[in-house]
Every structure is written in C-alpha cells, then in structure tokens.
N, C-alpha and C positions, 0 to 999 in steps of 0.2 A: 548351612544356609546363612545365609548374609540377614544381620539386625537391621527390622525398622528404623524407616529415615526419622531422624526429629527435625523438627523445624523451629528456629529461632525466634523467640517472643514478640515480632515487631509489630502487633496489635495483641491488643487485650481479649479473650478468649469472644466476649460480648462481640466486640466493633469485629472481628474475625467472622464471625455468625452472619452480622450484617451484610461485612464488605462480600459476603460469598453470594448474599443472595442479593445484593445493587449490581449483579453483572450482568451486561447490554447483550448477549446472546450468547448462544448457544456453546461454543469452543470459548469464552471468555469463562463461563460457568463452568464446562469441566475442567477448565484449568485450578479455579480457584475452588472446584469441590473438593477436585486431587489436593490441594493443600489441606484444606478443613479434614477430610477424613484421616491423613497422615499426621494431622497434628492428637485428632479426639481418639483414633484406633487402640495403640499407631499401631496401624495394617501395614505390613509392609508392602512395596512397591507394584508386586505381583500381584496383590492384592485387590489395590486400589485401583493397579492397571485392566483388570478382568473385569473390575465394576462397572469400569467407566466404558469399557471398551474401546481401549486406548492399549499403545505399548508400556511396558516396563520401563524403555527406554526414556521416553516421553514425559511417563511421570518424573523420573531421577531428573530429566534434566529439570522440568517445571519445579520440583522442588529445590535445587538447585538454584537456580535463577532468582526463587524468592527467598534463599537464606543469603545470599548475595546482596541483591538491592533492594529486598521487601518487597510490600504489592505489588511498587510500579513496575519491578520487574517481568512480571508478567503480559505487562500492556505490550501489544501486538500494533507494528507499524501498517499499513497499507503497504499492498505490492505492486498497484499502480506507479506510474508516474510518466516522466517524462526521461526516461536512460539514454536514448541516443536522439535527443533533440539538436538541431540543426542552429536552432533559436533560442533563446529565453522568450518567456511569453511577452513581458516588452517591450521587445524588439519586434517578434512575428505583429505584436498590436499596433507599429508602429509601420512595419513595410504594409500593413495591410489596408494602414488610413492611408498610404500614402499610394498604394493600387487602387483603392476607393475612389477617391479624387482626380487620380489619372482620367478613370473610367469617367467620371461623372463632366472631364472639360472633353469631351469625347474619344479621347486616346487612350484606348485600354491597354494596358503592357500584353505581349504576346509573351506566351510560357520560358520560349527562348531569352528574351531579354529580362524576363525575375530571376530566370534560374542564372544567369550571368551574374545580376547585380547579388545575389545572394551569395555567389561565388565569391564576390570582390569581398566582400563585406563580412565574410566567416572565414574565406581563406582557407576553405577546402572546398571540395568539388561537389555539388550536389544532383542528385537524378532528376530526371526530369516526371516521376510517379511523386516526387516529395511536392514539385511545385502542383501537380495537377492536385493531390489534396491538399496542400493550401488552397487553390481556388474553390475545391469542394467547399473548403469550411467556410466561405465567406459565398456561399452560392452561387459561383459561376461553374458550374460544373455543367453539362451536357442536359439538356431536360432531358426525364427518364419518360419513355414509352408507357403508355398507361396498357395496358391486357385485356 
C-alpha cells in the first residue's frame, strides 16, 4: 500500500486552519479540507478521498498542485469566456455605437451589410446567426409574441 501524502510547510499549522475555513464555496472547501486532513491524519489518499466523496485521483492531484505552488494553487479559473469570439469587446462596443447612430440618423445597417463590414474588418467570414445575436444584444431582435 502506497505511504500517506505529506504536504509541504507553506503555512503555519494555525493560518492552515484558518485559510481552510476562508473558503468562498463549496469545491473550494473540499479542496482545501483535502489538504488539511492530509496534512493533520496524514490519512492517506484513499482515505481523505472516501471522506470527501471525491476521487483518489483528485485528492493526489489537489495535493500535488499545493506542494507545487501552495494555496494559490488550488485557486480555480472560471470556464466562462469568450473562446471563439469574432471581436474583442472593444471592438463589438465600438461597431455597435457605430450601428447605434446609423440607426438613430435613420439608416439602420441591414444584417447583410454588418456581416460584410465584420467580414472586411476581422478577415474571416462570419454567419449570418453571429450578426443576428449581435443585434439581439443591443435589442433589435424580433419582438417576441406574448402567450
């Protein structure tokens, strides 16, 4: 049977205690219980993983990650974003003041001619469901049927 992980000193047993229990939710906390318990046990992996109701795996890696770069390594990114964005946002803020004011000396761009100038201007080809949410976002979309 494979030896209890140890975890390397990078807080004081006290500020360890604390930083376990300052954490903003739910997966933040077992991550950082999984550390506490493998450092105060030391339970081995299997162990802390059956606690937690987590993998084995999951704990090695979590304690891994924080014998590596400490706390912060366990700080978790957002999976949001923007991955296949067409724009930067101040660019989309900028064709959109600039469809704003179209619209506002009476000439509104029809979908054909944004998704051209979007064309010239990014230099690949875009759909024509990408301009129609664009104008969703800025509320020219279809008024919707009330039921």
């Amino acid at each position: 049977m494979r030896r209890p992980a140890s975890i390397h000193h990078w807080l004081p047993e006290k500020e360890l205690e604390a930083w376990v229990r300052t954490a903003r939710g739910q997966a933040e906390y077992q991550r950082r219980l999984a550390i506490w318990m493998t450092h105060a046990g030391p339970f081995p992996a299997h162990r802390v993983a059956y606690l937690l109701g987590v993998s084995k795996q999951a704990v090695w890696a979590w304690v891994g990650q924080y014998n590596r770069q400490g706390p912060g390594g366990l700080q978790r990114g957002g999976r949001g974003g923007r991955h296949h964005a067409v724009l930067t946002l101040t660019q989309e803020a900028a064709l959109l003041d600039s469809l704003q004011k179209r619209a506002q000396l009476g000439n509104p761009p029809k979908a054909v001619q944004v998704q051209e100038e979007i064309s010239k201007a990014t230099g690949r080809r875009v759909s024509r469901s990408y301009i129609y949410r664009l104008f969703d976002r800025i509320g020219w979309g279809k008024p919707r049927r009330s039921r």
